[in-house]
C-alpha positions in Angstrom: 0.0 0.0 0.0 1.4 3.6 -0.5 1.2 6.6 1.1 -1.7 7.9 -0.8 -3.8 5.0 -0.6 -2.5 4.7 3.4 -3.9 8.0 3.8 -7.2 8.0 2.2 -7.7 5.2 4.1 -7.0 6.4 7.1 -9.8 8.9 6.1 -12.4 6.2 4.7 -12.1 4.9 8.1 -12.2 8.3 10.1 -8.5 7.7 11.5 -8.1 11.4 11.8 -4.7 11.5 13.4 -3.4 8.3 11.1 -4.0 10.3 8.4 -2.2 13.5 9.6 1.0 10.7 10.6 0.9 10.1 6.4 2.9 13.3 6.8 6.4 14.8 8.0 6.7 16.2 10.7 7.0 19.7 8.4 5.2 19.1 6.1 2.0 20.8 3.9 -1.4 19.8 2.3 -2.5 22.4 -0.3 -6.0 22.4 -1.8 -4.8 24.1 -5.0 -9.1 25.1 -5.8 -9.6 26.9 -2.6 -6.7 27.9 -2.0 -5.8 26.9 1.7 -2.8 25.1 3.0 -2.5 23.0 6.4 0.3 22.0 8.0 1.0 18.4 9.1 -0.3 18.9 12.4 -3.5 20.8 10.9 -4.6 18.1 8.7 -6.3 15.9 11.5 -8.1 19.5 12.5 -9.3 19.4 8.1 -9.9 15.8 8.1 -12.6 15.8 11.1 -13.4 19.2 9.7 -14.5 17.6 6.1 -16.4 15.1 7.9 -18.7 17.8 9.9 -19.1 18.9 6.3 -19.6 16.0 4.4 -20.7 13.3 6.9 -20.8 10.6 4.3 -17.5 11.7 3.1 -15.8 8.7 1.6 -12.7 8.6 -1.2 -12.5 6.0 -4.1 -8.8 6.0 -5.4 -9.3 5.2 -9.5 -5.5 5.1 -9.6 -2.1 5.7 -8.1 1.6 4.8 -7.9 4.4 5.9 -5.8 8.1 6.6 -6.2 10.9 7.0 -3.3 10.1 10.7 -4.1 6.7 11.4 -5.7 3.0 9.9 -4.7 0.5 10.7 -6.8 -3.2 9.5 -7.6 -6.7 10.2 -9.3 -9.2 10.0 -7.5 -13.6 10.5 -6.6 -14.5 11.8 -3.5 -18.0 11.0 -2.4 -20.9 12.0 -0.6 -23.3 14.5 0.6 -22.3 18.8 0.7 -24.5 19.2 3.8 -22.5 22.0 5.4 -21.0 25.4 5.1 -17.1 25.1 4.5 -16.1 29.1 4.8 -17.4 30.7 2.6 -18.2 27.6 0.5 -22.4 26.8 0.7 -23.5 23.6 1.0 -25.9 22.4 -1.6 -27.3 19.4 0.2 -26.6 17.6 -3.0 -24.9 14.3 -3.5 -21.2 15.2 -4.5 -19.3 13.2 -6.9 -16.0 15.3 -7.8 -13.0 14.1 -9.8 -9.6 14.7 -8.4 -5.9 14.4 -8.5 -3.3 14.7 -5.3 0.3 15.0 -6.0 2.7 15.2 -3.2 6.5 14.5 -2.7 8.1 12.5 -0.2 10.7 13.0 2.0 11.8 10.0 4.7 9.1 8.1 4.1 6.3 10.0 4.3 4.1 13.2 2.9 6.0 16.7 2.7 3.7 17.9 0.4 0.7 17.2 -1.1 -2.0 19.4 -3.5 -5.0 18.4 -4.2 -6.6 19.6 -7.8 -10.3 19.4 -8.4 -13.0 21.2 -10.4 -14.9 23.7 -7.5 -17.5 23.7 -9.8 -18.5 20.0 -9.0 -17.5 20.7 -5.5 -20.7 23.3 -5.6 -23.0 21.1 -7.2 -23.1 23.7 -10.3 -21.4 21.3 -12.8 
């Protein structure tokens, strides 16, 4: 199993804090649509976060690979918008977006990550 597919599911499951151990101890996830970076010891704080969004929140990996320096994978993340993310409004709609992550890896785990998607799916308006 790589990182990526370690991570997400570490999410599937709701293994907030496994998730956020997918990472260095320095290291970032950037969600390149909205816009916001976490640190590593932020993303268990955006994991439960997405969930209290998106209670059926679940993540289908359609592919991914790995090298000693590059993780990267597309993806569909499912379920249902049914809060307010910022300034994001839910829709209440079932969500089915398309997405790719790309991160490097240093010592064995995430330094960085970005996630790409279409926000337009994401708001229920594609």
């Amino acid at each position: 199993m790589n990182l990526l597919e370690q991570k997400f599911e570490c999410w599937n499951s709701r293994d907030f804090e496994g998730a956020a151990a997918c990472y260095t101890e320095d290291g970032t996830h950037h969600d390149q649509t909205l816009g916001v970076t976490w640190t590593a010891k932020e993303v268990a704080e955006f994991t439960k976060a997405a969930f209290d969004t998106n209670p059926e929140l679940r993540f289908e990996i359609v592919n991914s690979f790995q090298t000693d320096s590059f993780v990267a994978g597309e993806l569909i993340m499912h379920g249902r918008f049914e809060n307010d993310m910022g300034d994001v409004k839910a829709t209440g709609k079932p969500l089915k977006i398309h997405f790719a992550c790309f991160g490097e890896i240093r010592d064995g785990k995430i330094y960085r990550m970005t996630d790409y998607y279409n926000k337009l799916e994401f708001t229920g308006e594609a």
